[in-house]
N, C-alpha and C positions, 0 to 999 in steps of 0.2 A: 586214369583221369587225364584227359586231354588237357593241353596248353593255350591259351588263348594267345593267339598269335596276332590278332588283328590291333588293341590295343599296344601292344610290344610294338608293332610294326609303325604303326603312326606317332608312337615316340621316336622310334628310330630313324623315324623322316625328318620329323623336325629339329631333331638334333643335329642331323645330318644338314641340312639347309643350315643351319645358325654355323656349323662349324665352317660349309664349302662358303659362306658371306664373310666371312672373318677371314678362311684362307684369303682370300680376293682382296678385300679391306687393305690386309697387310701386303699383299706384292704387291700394290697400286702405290703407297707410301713410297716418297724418298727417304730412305734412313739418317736421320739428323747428323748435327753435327754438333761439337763438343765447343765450348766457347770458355777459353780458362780464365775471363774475367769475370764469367759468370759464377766457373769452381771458385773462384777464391773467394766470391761477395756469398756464394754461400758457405764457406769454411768458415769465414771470420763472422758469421752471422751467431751471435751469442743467445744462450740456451735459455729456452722461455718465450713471454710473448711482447714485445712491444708496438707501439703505435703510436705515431707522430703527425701532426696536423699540421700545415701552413696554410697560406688563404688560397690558395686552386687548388692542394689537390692534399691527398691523404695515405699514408703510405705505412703499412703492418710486414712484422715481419717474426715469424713461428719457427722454434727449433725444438726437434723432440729428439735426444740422444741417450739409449739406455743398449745396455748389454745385457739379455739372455743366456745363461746358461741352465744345459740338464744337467745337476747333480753338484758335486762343489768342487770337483776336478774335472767333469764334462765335457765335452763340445759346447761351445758359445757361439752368440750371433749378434754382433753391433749392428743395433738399428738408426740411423741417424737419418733421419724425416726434416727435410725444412724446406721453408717455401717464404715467399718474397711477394708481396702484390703492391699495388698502385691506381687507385684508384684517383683519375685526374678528369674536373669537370670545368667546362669552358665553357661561357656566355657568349654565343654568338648571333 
């Protein structure tokens, strides 16, 4: 029973393309930089969700911190997810 190669082949192009646009994507990027006023305002960001209103602008802020582990002496993995936004609107 023969292999149908032509199908196989035309995935393997387009994955091929998606991977060689990403290669390129990412050496085109400067590699950031680390800002530790930034680390600290997300350390001290407390767990859960708040949101705070003034009259311009509107500002939320999300922490999700939990540890995984396989088994109950396992390997573990701290996931600590948090994020910061700012939504500011101006009448001009």
């Amino acid at each position: 029973m023969a292999l149908p190669l032509a199908p196989i082949a035309g995935l393997a192009l387009r994955y091929g393309a998606v991977a060689l646009a990403s290669y390129a994507v990412a050496r085109s990027c400067e590699p950031g930089r680390r800002d530790q006023r930034a680390e600290d305002a997300l350390d001290d960001t407390p767990e859960g969700m708040t949101l705070r209103r003034d009259p311009d602008q509107l500002n939320s802020t999300a922490r999700f911190r939990r540890v995984v582990r396989l088994g109950t002496n396992g390997p573990g993995v701290e996931i600590d997810a948090t994020g910061l936004g700012r939504i500011r609107l101006k009448r001009i």
